[in-house]
PLY file of the C-alpha trace (Angstrom):
ply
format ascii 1.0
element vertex 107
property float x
property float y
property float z
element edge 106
property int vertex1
property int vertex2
end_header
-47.48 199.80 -47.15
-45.24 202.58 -46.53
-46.73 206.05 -46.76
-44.00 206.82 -50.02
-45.35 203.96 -51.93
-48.92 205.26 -51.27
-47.75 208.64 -52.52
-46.34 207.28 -55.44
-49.27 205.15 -56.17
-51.68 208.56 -56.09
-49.42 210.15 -58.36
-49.69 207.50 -60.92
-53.36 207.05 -60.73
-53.97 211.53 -60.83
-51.69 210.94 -64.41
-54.57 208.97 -65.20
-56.83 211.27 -67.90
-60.48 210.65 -67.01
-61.63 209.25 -69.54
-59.48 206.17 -68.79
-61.15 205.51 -65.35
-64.45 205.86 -66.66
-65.82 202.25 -65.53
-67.77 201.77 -69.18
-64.48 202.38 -70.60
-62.87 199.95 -68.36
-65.70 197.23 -68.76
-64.94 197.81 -72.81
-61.52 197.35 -72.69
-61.71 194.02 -70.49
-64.68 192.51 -72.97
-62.15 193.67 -75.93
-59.03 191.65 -74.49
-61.86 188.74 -73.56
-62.57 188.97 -77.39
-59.65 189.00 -78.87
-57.45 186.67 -76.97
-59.66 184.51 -74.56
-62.91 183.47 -75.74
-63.41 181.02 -78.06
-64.07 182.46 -80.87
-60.83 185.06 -80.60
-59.18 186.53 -83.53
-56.43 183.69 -83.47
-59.13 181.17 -84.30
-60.66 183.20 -86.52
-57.54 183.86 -88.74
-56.73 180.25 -88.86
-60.36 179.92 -90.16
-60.17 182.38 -92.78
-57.50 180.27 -94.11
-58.71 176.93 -93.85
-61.57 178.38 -95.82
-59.60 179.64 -98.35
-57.92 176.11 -98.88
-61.42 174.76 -98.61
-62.48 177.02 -101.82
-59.78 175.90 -103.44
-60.18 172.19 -103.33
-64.08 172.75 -104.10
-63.14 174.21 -107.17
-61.12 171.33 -108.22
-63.55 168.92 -107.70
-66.38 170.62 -109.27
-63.53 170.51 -112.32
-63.50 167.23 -111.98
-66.82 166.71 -112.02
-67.33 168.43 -115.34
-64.98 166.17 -116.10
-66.72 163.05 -115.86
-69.86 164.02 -116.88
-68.32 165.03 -119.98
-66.89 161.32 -119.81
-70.04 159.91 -119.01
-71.85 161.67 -121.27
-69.92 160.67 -124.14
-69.90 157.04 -122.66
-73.78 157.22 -122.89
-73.37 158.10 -126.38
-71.40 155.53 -128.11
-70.59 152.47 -128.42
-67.48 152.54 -129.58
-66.42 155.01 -126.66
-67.47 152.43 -124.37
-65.83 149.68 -125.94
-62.49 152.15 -125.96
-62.96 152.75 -121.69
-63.68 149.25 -120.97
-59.68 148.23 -122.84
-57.82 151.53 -121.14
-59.68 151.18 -117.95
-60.09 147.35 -117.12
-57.89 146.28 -119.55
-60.90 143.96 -121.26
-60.28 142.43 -124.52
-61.69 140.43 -127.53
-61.75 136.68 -128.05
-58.66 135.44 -129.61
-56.32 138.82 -128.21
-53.60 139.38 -125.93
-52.81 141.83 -123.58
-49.49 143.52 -123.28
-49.01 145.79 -120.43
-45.92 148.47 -120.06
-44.83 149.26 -116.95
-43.05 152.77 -117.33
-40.45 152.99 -114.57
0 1
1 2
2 3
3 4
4 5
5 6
6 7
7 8
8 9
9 10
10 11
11 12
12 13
13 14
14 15
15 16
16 17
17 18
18 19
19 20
20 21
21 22
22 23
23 24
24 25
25 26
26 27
27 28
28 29
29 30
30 31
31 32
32 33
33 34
34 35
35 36
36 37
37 38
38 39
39 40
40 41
41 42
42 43
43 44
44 45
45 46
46 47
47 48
48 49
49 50
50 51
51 52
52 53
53 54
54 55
55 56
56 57
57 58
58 59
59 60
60 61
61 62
62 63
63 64
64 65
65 66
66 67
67 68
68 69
69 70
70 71
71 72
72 73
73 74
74 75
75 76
76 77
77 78
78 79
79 80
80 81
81 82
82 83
83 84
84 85
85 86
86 87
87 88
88 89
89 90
90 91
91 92
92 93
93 94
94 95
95 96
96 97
97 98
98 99
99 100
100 101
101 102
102 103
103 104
104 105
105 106
């Protein structure tokens, strides 16, 4: 190296503030760049998380709607007769002796 590009490189590291070459300081800042973009668990991941969560929350609330749902269904099913008897024809499309069965297609 030539002796100007040593000088130069002195100057820059004396307009250095102290606190900056502290080596705790240093060993922070490299485990905060580790964090935050290398490791694993870096606040990338973490973000993408948060929001797959989110979605998560939102499809577990409608299911646990739906499952009101059906035990209201099921409970009512339990109950009578002629709620059974009105599932089994929308449902399976079952039917009495003696009937016919018409279905519409809507297109």
């Amino acid at each position: 190296m030539s002796i100007l590009n040593v000088k130069y490189l002195r100057s820059l590291y004396q307009r250095i503030p102290d606190y900056l070459k502290n080596k705790y300081v240093i060993t922070l800042a490299v485990f905060a760049v580790w964090m935050l973009f290398f490791d694993h668990n870096n606040l990338i991941s973490q973000v993408k998380l948060r929001v797959e969560l989110g979605k998560l929350r939102g499809q577990k609330a409608y299911f646990q709607e739906k499952i009101r749902e059906v035990k209201k269904d099921q409970q009512e099913l339990l109950t009578s007769t002629r709620s059974i008897e009105k599932f089994a024809r929308e449902k399976y499309w079952m039917k009495k002796e003696h009937e016919d069965i018409f279905i519409i297609v809507e297109e």
